[in-house]
C-alpha positions, 0 to 999 in steps of 0.5 A: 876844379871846373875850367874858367870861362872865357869873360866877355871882354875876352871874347870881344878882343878875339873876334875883333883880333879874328875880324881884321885878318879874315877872308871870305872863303871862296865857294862854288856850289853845283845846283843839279836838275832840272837847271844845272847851275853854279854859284862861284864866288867869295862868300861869307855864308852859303846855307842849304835850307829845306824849311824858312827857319833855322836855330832860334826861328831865324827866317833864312830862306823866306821862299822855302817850302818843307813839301816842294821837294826842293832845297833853297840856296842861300848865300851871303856874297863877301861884305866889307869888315866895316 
């Protein structure tokens, strides 16, 4: 017999269970040559993009090109759970 699926309010009441008690992680990521930088700080994503799209063509990086030899940084900063 297949295992039972999650229902949908199911899922609802554990992302809003999830939601009031997470906290960003915090991140620092190196950016090497020809500018060493880094970004510290609490966020709620930090993606590496080569290309503009990802899964489903959702535009994450808009400046990103796949033949600049180059990788974008995308970060969300910590948001309010509101």
């Amino acid at each position: 017999m297949p295992a039972q699926t999650p229902s949908g309010p199911a899922y609802l009441l554990g992302a809003l269970r999830e939601l009031g008690r997470y906290c960003a992680p915090r991140f620092t990521i190196h950016a090497g040559a020809p500018a060493d930088t880094a970004i510290t700080g609490r966020m709620l994503l930090a993606f590496v993009a080569n290309g503009r799209y990802c899964g489903g063509r959702m535009l994450v990086a808009p400046q990103a090109r796949q033949d600049d030899g180059a990788f974008d940084v995308v970060t969300i900063d910590d948001v309010g759970r509101l």
